[in-house]
N, C-alpha and C positions, 0 to 999 in steps of 0.2 A: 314520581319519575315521569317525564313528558314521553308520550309514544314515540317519540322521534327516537329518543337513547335506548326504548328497551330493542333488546337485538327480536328480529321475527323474518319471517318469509312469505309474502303474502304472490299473489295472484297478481298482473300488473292489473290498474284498473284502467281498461281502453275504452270503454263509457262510463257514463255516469250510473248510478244507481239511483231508484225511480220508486219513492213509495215502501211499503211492508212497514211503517212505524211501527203496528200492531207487534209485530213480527217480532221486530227484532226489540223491543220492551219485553216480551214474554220468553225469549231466548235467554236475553240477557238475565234472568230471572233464573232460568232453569239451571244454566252454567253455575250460579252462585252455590250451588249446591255441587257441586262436582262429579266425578266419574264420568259415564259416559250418556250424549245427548246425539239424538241420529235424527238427523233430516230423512223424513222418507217420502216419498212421492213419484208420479210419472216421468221419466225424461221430458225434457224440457222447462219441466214446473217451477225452476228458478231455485233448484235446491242449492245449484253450485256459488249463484252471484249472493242469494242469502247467507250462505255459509261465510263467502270471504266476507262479509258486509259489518256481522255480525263478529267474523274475526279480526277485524281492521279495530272495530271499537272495543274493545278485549283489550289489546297492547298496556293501556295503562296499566293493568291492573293485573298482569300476569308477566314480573318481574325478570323471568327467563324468556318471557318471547312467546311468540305466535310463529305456531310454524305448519305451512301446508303443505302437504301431498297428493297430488293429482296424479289416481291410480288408472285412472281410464287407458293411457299404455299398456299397462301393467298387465302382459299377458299371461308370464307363468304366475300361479299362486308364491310359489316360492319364492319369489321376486319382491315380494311385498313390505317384508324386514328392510330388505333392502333400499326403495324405495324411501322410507320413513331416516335411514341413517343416511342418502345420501340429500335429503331435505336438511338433515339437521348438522352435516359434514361431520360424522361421526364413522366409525369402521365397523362393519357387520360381518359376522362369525357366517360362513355356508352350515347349509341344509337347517337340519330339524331346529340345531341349537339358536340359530339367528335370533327368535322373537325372544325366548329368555334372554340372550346378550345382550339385547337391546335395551331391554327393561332395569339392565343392571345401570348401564351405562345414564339414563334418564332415572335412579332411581330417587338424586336427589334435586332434582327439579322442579319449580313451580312455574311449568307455561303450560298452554293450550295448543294442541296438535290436532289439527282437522287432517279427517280422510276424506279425500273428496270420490264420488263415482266408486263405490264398493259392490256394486250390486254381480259384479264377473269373476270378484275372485273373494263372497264373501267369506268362504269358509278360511281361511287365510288374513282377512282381516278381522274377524270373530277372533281368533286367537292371537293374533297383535293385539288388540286391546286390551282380551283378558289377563295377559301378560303384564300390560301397562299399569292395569286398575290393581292387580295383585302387588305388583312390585316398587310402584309410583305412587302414594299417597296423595301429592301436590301436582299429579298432570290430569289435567280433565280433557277429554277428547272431546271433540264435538266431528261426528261422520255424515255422509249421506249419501242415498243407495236407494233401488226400486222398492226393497223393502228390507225392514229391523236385520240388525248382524243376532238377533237373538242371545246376547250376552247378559246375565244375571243381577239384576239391578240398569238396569238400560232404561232411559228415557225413549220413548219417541215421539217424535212432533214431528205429526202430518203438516206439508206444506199444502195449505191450502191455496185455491185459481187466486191473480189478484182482484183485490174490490175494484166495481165499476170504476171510480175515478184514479186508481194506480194504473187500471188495464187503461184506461183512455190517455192518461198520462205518460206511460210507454208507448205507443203508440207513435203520438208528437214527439216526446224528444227522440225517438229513433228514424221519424218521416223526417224530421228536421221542422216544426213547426207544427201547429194546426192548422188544417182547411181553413180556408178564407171562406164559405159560405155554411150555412147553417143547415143546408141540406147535408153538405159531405161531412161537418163535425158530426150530423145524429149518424151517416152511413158509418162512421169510424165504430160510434159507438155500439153501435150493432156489429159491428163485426167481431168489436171484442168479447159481446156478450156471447156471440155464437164459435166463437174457439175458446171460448170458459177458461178464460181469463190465465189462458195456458201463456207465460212470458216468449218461449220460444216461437211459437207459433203464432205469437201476436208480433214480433221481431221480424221476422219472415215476412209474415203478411206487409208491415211497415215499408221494407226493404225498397217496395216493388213503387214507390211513393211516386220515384222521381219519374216513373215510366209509366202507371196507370192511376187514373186518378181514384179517389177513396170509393166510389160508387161500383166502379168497376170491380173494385178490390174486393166488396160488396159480394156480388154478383159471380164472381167465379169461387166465390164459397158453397154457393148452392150444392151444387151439384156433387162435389168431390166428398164435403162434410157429410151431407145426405146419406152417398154412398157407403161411405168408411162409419159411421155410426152406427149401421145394422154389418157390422161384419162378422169373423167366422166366431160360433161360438165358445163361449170358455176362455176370450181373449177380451183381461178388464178393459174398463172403460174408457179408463185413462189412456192404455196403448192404443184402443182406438181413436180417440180424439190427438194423440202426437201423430199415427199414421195419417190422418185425414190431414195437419197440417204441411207432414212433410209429401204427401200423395202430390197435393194443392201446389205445392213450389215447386213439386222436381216438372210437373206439368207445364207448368208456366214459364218454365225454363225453354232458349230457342233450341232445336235439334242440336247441332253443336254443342252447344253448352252441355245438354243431356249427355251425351258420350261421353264429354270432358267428367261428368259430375261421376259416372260408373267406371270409366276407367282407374279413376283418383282412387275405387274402393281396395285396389291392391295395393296401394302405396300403406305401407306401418308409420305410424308414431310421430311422421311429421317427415317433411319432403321442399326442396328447391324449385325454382323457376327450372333448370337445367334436367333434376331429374323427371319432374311431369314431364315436360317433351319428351324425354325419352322412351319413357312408359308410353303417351298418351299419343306422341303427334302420329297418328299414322290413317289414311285414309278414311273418313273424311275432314279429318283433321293435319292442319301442318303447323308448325311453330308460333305463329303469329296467332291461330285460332287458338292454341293452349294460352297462350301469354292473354291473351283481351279477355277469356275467360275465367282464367282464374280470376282477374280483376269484378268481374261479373259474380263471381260465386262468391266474392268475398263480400261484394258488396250487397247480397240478398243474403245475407248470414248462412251459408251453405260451408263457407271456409274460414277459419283464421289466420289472419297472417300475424308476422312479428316479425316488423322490421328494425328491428334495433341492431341487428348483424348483418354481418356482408357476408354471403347472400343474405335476403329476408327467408325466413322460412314460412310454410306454410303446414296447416291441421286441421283435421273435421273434427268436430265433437263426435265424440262417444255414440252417440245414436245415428248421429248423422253420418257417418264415415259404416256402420253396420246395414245401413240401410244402401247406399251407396254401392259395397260389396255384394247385397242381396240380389242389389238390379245388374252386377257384374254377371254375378252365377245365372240370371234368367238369361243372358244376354245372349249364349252359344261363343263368346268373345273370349272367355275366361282361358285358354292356353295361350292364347296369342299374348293378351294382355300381360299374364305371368312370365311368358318367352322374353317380352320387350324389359320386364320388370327385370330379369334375371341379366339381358346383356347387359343395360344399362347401368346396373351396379356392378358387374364383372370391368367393363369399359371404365368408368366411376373407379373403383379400387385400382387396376393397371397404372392408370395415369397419374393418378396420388402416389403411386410405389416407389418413383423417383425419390420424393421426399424424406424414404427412410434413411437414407445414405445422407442426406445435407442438410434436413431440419426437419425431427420427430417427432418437435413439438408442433409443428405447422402439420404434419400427417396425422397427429392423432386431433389436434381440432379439425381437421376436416373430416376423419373418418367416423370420430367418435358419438357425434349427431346422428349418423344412418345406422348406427348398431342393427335396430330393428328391422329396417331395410335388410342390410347385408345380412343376415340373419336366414328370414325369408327366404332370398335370394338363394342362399345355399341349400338349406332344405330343399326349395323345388328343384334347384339344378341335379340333387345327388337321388332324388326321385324317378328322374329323368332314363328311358333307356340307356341314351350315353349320356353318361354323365359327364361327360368333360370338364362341362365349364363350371359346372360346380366344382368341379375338383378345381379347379383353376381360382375360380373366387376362395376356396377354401385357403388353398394354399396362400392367397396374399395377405390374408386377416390372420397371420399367427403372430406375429406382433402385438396385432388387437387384443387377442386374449392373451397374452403373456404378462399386456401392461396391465389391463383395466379391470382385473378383479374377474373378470368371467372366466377362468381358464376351464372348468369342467362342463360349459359346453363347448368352449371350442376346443378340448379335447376330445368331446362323443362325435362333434362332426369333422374335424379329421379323421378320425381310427374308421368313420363309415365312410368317407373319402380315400384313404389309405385300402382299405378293402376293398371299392369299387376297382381300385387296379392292380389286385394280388396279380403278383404273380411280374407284373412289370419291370422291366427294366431302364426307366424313362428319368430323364428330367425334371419331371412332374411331379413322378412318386417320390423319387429323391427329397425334393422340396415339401413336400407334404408329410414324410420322411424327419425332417428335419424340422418344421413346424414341429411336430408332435413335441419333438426334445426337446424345442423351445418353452411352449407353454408347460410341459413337465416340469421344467426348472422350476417353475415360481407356486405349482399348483400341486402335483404329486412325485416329487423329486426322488433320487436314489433308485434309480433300478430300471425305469421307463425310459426314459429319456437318455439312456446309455445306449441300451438297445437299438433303441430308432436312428439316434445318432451312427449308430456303429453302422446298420443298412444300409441311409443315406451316403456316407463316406463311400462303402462300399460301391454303392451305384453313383455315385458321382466322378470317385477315381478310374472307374471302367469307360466311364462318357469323355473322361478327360476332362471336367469340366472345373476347371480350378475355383473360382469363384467359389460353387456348392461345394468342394470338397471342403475348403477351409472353414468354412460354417459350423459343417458336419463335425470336423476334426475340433472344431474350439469347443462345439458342445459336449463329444467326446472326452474331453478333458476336464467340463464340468461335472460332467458324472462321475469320471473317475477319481479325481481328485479328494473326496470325498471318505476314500477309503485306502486312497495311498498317494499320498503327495509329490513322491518323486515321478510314479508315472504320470500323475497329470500335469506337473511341470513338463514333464518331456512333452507331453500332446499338447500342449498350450503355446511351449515355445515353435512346436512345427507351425502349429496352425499360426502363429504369427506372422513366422518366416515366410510361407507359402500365400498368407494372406498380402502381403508388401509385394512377394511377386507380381500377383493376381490384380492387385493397385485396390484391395476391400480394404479402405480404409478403419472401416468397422469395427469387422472385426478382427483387423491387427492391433488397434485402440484397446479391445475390447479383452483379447489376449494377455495385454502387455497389464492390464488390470488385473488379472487371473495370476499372473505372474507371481507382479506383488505381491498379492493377496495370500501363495504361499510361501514368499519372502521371508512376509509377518508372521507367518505361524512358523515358522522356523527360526524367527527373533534376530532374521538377517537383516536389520532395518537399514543396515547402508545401504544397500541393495533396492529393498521396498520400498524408500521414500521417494527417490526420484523416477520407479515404474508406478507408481503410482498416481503421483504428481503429473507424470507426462499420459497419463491414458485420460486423468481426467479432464484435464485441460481440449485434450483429443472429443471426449465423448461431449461435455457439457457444451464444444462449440454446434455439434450437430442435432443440440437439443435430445440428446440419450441418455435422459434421469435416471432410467432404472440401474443401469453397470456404473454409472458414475457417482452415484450416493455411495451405489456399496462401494467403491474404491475407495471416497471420500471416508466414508464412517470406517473402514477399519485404517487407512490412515490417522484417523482421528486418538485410534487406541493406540497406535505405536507411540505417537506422541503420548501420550496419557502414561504409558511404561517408561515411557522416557525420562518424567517427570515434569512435564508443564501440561499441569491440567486446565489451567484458564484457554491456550492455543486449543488444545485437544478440545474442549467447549466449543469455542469455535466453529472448531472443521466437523463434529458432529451436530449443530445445530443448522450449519450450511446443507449436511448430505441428510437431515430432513426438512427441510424446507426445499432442497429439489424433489426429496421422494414426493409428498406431499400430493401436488398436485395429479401423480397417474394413482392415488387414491388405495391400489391395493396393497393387501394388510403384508405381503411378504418381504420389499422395498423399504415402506412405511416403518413395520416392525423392527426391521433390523439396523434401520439410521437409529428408530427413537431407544433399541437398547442399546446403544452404545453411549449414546447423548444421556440416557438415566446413568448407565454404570460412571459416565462422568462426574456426572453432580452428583450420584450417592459418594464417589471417592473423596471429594472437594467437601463431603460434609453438608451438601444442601438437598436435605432427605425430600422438603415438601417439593422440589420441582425435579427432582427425582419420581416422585409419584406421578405429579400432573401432566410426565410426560408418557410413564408407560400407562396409570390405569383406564385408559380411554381403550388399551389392547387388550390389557389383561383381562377386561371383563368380556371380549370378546372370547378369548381362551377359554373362560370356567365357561364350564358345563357342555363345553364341544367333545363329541367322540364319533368320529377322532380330531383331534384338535388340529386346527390347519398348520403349514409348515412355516415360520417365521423362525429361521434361524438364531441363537443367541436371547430371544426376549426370556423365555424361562430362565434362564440365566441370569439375568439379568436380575428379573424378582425374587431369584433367589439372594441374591449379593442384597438386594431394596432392605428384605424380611431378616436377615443375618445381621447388618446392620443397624436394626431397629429391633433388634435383641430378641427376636421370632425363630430362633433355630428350628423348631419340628417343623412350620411350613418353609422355611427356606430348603430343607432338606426335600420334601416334598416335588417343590421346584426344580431343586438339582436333579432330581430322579427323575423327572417326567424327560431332562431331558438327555441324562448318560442313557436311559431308556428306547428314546423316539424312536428308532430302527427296531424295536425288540430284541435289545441286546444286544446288536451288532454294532464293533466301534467304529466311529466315524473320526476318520482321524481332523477336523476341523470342529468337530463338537463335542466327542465323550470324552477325549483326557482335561479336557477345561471346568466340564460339568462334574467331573468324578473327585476335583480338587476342592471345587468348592462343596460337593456330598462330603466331604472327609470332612472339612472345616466344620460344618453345620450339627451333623453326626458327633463330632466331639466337643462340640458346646451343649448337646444333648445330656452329653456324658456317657453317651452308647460308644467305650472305646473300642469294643469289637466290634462293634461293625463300622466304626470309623476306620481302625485298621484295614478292615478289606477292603474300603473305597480307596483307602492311598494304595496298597498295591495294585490293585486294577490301575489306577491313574499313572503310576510308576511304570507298569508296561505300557501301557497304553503310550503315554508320554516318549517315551524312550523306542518304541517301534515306531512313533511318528516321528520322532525327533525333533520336539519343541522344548528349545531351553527353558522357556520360562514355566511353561507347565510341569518340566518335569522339576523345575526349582520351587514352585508352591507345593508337589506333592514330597517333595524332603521334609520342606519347612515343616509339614504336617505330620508328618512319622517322626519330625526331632519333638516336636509339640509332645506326641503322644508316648514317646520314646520314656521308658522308667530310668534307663540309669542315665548320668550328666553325661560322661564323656561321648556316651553314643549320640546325645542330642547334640553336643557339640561339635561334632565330626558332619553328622548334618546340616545341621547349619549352616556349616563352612561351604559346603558343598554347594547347598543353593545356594551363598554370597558369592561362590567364585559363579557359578553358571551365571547369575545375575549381572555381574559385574562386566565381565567379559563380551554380556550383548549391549551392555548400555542399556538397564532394565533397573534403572534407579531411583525409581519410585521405588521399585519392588524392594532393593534394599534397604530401605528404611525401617521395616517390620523387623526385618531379619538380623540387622544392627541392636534393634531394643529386644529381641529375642536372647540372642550373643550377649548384649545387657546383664541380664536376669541369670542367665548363668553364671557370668563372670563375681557378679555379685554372692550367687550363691559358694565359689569356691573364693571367697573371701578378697577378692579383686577389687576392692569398693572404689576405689578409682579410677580403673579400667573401665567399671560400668557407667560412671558419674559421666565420663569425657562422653564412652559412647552414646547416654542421653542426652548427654548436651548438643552434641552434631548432628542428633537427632530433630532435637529440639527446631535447632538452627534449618535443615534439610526441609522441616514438617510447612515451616513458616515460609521459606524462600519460594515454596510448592503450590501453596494454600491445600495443603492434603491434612486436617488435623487427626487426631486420635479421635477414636470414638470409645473401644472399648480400653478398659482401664491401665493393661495390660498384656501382649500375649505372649511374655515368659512366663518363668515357673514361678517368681515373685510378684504378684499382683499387687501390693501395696509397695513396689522397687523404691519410688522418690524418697517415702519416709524411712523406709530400712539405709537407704544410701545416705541420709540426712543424721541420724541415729550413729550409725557407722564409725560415719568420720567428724562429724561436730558441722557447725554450722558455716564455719570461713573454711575450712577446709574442700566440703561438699560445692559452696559455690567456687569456690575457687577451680575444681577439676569440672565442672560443669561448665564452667568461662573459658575454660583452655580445651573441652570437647566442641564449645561452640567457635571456635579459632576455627577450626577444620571444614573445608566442605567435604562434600559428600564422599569423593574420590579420599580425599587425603584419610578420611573416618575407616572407610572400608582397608585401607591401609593397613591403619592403623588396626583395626581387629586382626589383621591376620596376624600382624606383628606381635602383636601382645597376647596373644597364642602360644607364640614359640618361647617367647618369656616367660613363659606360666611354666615352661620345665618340661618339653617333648621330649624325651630322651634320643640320645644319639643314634640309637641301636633297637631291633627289634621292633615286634609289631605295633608299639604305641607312637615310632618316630616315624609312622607312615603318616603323610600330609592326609587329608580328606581325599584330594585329587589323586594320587597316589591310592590309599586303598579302591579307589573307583577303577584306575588300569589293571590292576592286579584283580580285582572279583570278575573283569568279562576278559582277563588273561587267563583265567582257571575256568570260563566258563567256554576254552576253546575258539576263544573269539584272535583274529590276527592281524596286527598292527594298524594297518588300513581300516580295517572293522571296527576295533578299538576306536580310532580317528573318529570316524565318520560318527559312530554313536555317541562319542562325546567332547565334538565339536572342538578338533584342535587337532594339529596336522602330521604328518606319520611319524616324523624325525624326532617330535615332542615327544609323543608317544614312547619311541626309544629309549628317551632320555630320562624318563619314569620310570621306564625299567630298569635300565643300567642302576637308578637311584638304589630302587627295592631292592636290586639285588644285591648291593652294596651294604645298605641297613639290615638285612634279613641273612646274609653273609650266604644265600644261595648263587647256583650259575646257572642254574638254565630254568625254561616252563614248567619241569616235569617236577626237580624241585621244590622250584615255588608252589606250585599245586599241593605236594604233598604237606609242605608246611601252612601254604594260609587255606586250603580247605576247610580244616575242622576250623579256624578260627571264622571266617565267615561267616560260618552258618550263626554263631553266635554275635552277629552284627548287620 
C-alpha cells in the first residue's frame, strides 16, 4: 500500500528536515519490534521534528495509519484520552474510564500513534499507553518527553546533539544558504559546536542571519553561553544549555519586540493577529508594533504561525511560550496583562454572540479555536474581587459547553459564577441561570437543569425580560418533559408562543422540535411530522446541529413505525451526519441509535454494529456511564437480534434503570418492553412477566400507543392460555393500527398466525403469512427469528395441514392484501371463529379494555384520554357491554366483570 492511501495525521511539514540518518535507521529498527518507543531528551533537542520524520516513513507499513498528538496544550492530565480520540476522530468516555475506552475502541488496529511533548502531563500519558500496550496488540506508540513515561517494557532512545555536519547543515538551510567566505562557514561552525548541537537553539541562532552576520552571531554567544553554563545548581545540563539559547535570543530581541515576546506568555494554546493587540498593544506598544513583531518573532523562531485559515493563527512551543510567561511573572506587568487578556476575550465572545441566533456554525468555528483562551479568561475573571466580567464571559460560552463535549467544566464554572451573585436578582444571573440548564441538558440531565431553569424563568419573568424568559421556560420543559409529557407539552407550547412574540427565533424553532418530539412518543405522527419537519428546516438553516439531528433522528423513527425503513435510513444517517461535526457523545449517540435500530430492523446487523460500536465501547467500563439517551437501547435490540438475550437484557436494564428506578416517561416504558422481550427469550418468564407489567403502567401513565402495544404483544407471548393471548393481541393490532404503526403490525399479524393455526384455522393463518410475506418484502424489514408465535415451525405445520395447492393457494390470496386490508381481515376472522353473542367472551379486546378502567373508577373522559379514542366512543362501548353482559349501569358491571378480570 503507497503512503499516500494509508489514512494518518501527521504534523504539517513547514521546513525541511535536515540530517539524523543515523537516527532515524536505528528508530526505524526499534519500532519493528513494537510497544512502546520514547524519545527522551532536553527541549529543543529535535525530539518533536524526529519523531514526525520518523513517523512520516512508518505510513507504508502501518496499514491503519500514523497518527499524532501534540500534548504540549494539553493542560489538564485528564484531557489527554481525549486529545489522542480527537486525533483519531473517535469519541472519548469522561473522567477515569476514558483511557480503557479508548483502548477498546483501537483495540483492533495496526497503526503507530505518537505522543508528542509528554513531559507535563506524564503521569496521564504513562497510563494511556499502558492501556494501549494491554489492550492493542497491533498499535505501537512511539512518544517524547524530558524524560522515560516509565512504563513496563518501554524503550528509550536518548536523542542525541546533531553531528557536526547535520548541526552545520541546519544552520544553512534555516540561514538560507551558507556564508560566502571561509572565515564565516568556520564562525558558523563554531557556533554550532558551542550550543552542542541543540537544533532549537542552532534555528534561533540561524534566524538572526538576515540581520547579523555569522561572526557576529559568533560573538554574542560568549557571553550569554558562558554565563548560563555555570548556572544554579541541580539544574541538568541540558536545561542549561536550552536556557542559554533562549537567554541569547530573547536578548537579542529590540525592547519592543521583548514586551511583545512576555506579553504573548498569557496568551493559551494558540492566538490571532486581533487577539495579541488586544492583550499586548498597550504602552509602549500600539497596534502596528504587535503586527511587525509578531512578524519578527516568527521569523527568529520565537513563534509559529499557520496560515492556512482566515485569520492565520499564531503558537510558541512548549518551552518557549513557558519561558515567555516566566519573563511575564518577573515583569510586575502580570494583572495588567491578565486584565487586558480577560476584556479582550470577554469583547471577543459579545461580538461573536450575534452569531448564535443566524449561523452556529460560523460561532462555533470561531469560538471553538480559543477554548483555552476563553477558559483562562474566566478563571481569572471569577478570581477577581468583582467578578463581573467573568461572570459575563461565562455566561456567553454556555452554548460552548453544551455543544463541544466539555460540559463539566463549563458546569464547575458557571455554578462558581452562579455563586459569585447568590443572592441576585439581575439579568445576568438569570442568563448564567439558564446557561447552567443548558449544558445540563446534554452533560448531567434530569433534575439540575430543571431547577436553574425554574430560577431563571423566575428572575427573568420579574425583569419582564421576554427574550430570557422564554429560554428559561423551553428549558423548563426540557426537564420536565422527561417525567410527564403533558406538562412539558404545555411548557414547550408557552415558550414557543412567547418566543414568536419576543421575535427568538430560536427557540420557537427550537420549541416547536420539543413539540414533536412528544407528538412521537404519543404516536400522534400526524401531528409530529410536520413540527418536526418545520423546526428542522428552522434550525439547520441557522446552523443549530445539536436540536435539529435530534428532531431529525426521532422523525426518522416515526417513519421507521411507519413502515419505510429505507426513508427512515435516510433521515437518520442525515441527523448524524449533522450531529457529527459538534463531536459530543450526547447528539452523536442519539442520531447513530436510531440510524443502528434502523439497519438492525431492515436486517443489516454489520452496519448496525459499525455504527454504534465506536459508542458503545465508550459506555463499557464508564461509572457512571455518560447520558446518551436511547443507544443502550439500542444494543440491546443489536444483542437480541443476534440471538444474545442475557446481554440484550443487560442493556435494557442499564437503561429502564438510568434514573435509579425512576420512570422516565421518554425512556423506561420503551427499555422495559424490550427487558420483557429479552427476559423471555431467556426463558426467565417471571421476571419477564414483571418487566411487562412495569412497562404496562409505565406505558399507559405515559400514554404511548405503541409502547403500551409491544408490552401486550409480550404478556400475549408469555400468556398460557390461547384465548387470553388472543384478546392480546388484538389489542396491540388495534392500538397499532389506529396510530399508523405498521411496521409494528406485521409481528403481531404472524403472532395472530400462530394462533389461528393452533385452534385449527389453517387458512386464516396461511393468508395471514402470506400478507405477511407480501408487508415483510414491500418494507425490506425481513424475519430474523423463526417465529414469534406459539408455533415455531408454522410454514411446515400450515404445509402438512392443508396439502400443498391448497397452502399455496391461501398464501396467494393472503399475499392479494396489503397491509391495511390483512389487519382487516384478522379482526374479521375473529369474529368468524365463533365470539358469541352474549356474555363475557362476546366482549371485543377493545371493549374488555373500557370495562377493566370502567371498574377501575376511571370516567368517560379518563377512559378516552388513556386509550386514545374520544368520549362519545367510549359511550358507545359501553352502551355495547352493557347490552352483551345484559347489565345497566357501573355499579353492575363492576360487580359482574370484577372477579372475571382479575383472572385476565
Amino acid at each position: 500500500m503507497s503512503a499516500e492511501r494509508v489514512p494518518h495525521r501527521l504534523p504539517p511539514r513547514l521546513t525541511s528536515f535536515v540530517g539524523r540518518q543515523t537516527e532515524l535507521d536505528g528508530l526505524a529498527e526499534a519500532l519493528r519490534g513494537g510497544g512502546l518507543v520514547t524519545l527522551v531528551g532536553p527541549g529543543g533537542c529535535g525530539k518533536t521534528r524526529l519523531a514526525a520524520e520518523t513517523a512520516a516513513r512508518q505510513a507504508r507499513t502501518r496499514p491503519d495509519g500514523v497518527w499524532w498528538v501534540d500534548l504540549s496544550d494539553v493542560a489538564d492530565p485528564a484531557a489527554v484520552p481525549g486529545a489522542l480520540g480527537a486525533a483519531l476522530g473517535v469519541l472519548v468516555a469522561p473522567g477515569r474510564a476514558a483511557a480503557p475506552a479508548l483502548a477498546r475502541q483501537l483495540s483492533d488496529r495496526r497503526a503507530l500513534i505518537c505522543l508528542d511533548n509528554c513531559e507535563h502531563v506524564l503521569d496521564a500519558a504513562a497510563e494511556l499507553v499502558m492501556e494501549l500496550l494491554r489492550g492493542c496488540p497491533d498499535v505501537v506508540v512511539l512518544a517524547t518527553g524530558r524524560e522515560p513515561l516509565g512504563v513496563p517494557g518501554e524503550v528509550v532512545w536518548r536523542v542525541p546533539p546533531l553531528s557536526g555536519g547535520d548541526a552545520v547543515a541546519l544552520f544553512e538551510e534555516r540561514a538560507g544558504g551558507a556564508p560566502a567566505s571561509a572565515r564565516a562557514r568556520a564562525a558558523v561552525r563554531t557556533a554550532c559546536a558551542r550550543l552542542d548541537g541543540i537544533p532549537l537553539a542552532i534555528e534561533l541562532a540561524a534566524a538572526w542571519s538576515g540581520t547579523l552576520s555569522a561572526e557576529e552571531i559568533l560573538r554574542g554567544l560568549d557571553d550569554r553561553f558562558a554565563l548560563l553554563v555555570r548556572g544554579p545548581r541541580g539544574v541538568p545540563a541540558r536545561h542549561r544549555t536550552l536556557a542559554a539559547s533562549m537567554a541569547w535570543s530573547h536578548d537579542l530581541l529590540a525592547e519592543d519586540d521583548r514586551v511583545l515576546f512576555r506579553r504573548l506568555g498569557a496568551l493559551c494554546g494558540g492566538f490571532t493577529l486581533a487577539t495579541a493587540r488586544g492583550v499586548c498593544a498597550f504602552e509602549p506598544l500600539d497596534g502596528t508594533a504587535v503586527r511587525d513583531g509578531l512578524r519578527r518573532l516568527v521569523d527568529k523562531s520565537l513563534l509559529v504561525a499557520d496560515t492556512r485559515g482566515d485569520p492565520a493563527r499564531f503558537r510558541m512551543l512548549e518551552t518557549v511560550h513557558r519561558y515567555a510567561a516566566a519573563l511575564l511573572e518577573a515583569s510586575g506587568e502580570t494583572e495588567r496583562v491578565r486584565d487586558r487578556h480577560l476584556d479582550t476575550y470577554l469583547a471577543f465572545a459579545e461580538e461573536a454572540a450575534p452569531l448564535l441566533a443566524t449561523d452556529k456554525d460560523a460561532w462555533r468555528a470561531a469560538v471553538v479555536p480559543e477554548r483555552d483562551n476563553l477558559r483562562a479568561a474566566v478563571e481569572h475573571g471569577l478570581s477577581l474581587p468583582d467578578a463581573g466580567r467573568g461572570r459575563r464571559l461565562a455566561a456567553e460560552l454556555a452554548w460552548l459547553w453544551h455543544l463541544d463535549g466539555h460540559g463539566h467544566e463549563g458546569m464547575e464554572l458557571l455554578g462558581r459564577a452562579i455563586e459569585r451573585g447568590a443572592g441576585e436578582r439581575t439579568a445576568l444571573q438569570a442568563r448564567l441561570l439558564t446557561g447552567l440548564a443548558l449544558v445540563a441538558d446534554t452533560t448531567r440531565p434530569l433534575g439540575l437543569e430543571y431547577d436553574a431553569a425554574e430560577a431563571a424563568l423566575e428572575i427573568s419573568t420579574g425583569l419582564g425580560d421576554e427574550a430570557g424568559a422564554c429560554l428559561a421556560r423551553l428549558l423548563l420543559a426540557v426537564g420536565r418533559f422527561a417525567f410527564d409529557l403533558d406538562a412539558g407539552r404545555a411548557l414547550a407550547e408557552a415558550a414557543r408562543d412567547q418566543a414568536r412574540r419576543a421575535g427568538e427565533a430560536f427557540v420557537a424553532d427550537a420549541a416547536t422540535a420539543l413539540t414533536g418530539i412528544i407528538a412521537h412518543l404519543r404516536d400522534d405522527h400526524a401531528a409530529a411530522v410536520p413540527l418536526l419537519e418545520a423546526s428542522v428546516a428552522g434550525l439547520a438553516a441557522r446552523g443549530e446541529r445539536g436540536i435539529a439531528s435530534t428532531a431529525l433522528a426521532f422523525l426518522a423513527a416515526g417513519v421507521l413505525y411507519g413502515g419505510d425503513p429505507a426513508r427512515a435510513r435516510e433521515l437518520a444517517a442525515e441527523a448524524l451526519r449533522m450531529a457529527r461535526p459538534l463531536g459530543g457523545l450526547h447528539r452523536v449517540g442519539l442520531a447513530g441509535a436510531v440510524l443502528a435500530t434502523v439497519e438492525g430492523t431492515a436486517g443489516r446487523l454489520a452496519e448496525a454494529h459499525a455504527v454504534l460500536e465506536p459508542m458503545v465501547r465508550l459506555l463499557e467500563g464508564s461509572d457512571p456511564p455518560p447520558f446518551v439517551p436511547g443507544l443502550a437501547r439500542a444494543m440491546g435490540w443489536l444483542r437480541l437480534w443476534e440471538g444474545r438475550p442475557g446481554e440484550a437484557a443487560g442493556w435494557f436494564r442499564s437503561e429502564a434503570d438510568w434514573r435509579d428506578g425512576a420512570t422516565l416517561a421518554d425512556l423506561t416504558p420503551q427499555a422495559l418492553t424490550g427487558l420483557a422481550e429479552a427476559l423471555r427469550a431467556t426463558g426467565d418468564a417471571d421476571a419477564a412477566t414483571e418487566a411487562c407489567e412495569r412497562a404496562l403502567a409505565a406505558a399507559r401513565h405515559a400514554g404511548m400507543p405503541r409502547v403500551l402495544a409491544d408490552a401486550l404483544e409480550q404478556s400475549a407471548l408469555l400468556a398460557d392460555d390461547a384465548a387470553r393471548a388472543e384478546d392480546l393481541h388484538h389489542q396491540a393490532l388495534a392500538l397499532r393500527a389506529d396510530h399508523g404503526l405498521w411496521l409494528c403490525c406485521v409481528p403481531g399479524l404472524e403472532a395472530l398466525a400462530g394462533l389461528a393455526a393452533r385452534a385449527g384455522s389453517f387458512v386464516e393463518a396461511a393468508r395471514l403469512l402470506g400478507a405477511c410475506d407480501r408487508a415483510r418484502e414491500e418494507m425490506g424489514y425481513p424475519r430474523r427469528s423463526p417465529w414469534r408465535g406459539p408455533a415455531d415451525d408454522l410454514p411446515a405445520l400450515l404445509r402438512e395441514a392443508l396439502g400443498d395447492d391448497a397452502h399455496d393457494a391461501a398464501r396467494a390470496e393472503g399475499r392479494a392484501l396489503d397491509l391495511r386490508d390483512a389487519v382487516a381481515y384478522a379482526r374479521r376472522a375473529r369474529g368468524r371463529r365463533g365470539r358469541p353473542s352474549s356474555g363475557w367472551d362476546s366482549l371485543t379486546p377493545t371493549e374488555r379494555g373500557v370495562v377493566r378502567l370502567a371498574v377501575e373508577g376511571l370516567s368517560n373522559p379518563e377512559i378516552g384520554a388513556r386509550l386514545f379514542m374520544s368520549r362519545s366512543t367510549v359511550k358507545t362501548h359501553l352502551s355495547h357491554v352493557y347490552a352483551k353482559l345484559g347489565v345497566a349501569n357501573r355499579t353492575e358491571l363492576a360487580a359482574l366483570a370484577g372477579p372475571l378480570l382479575t383472572d385476565t
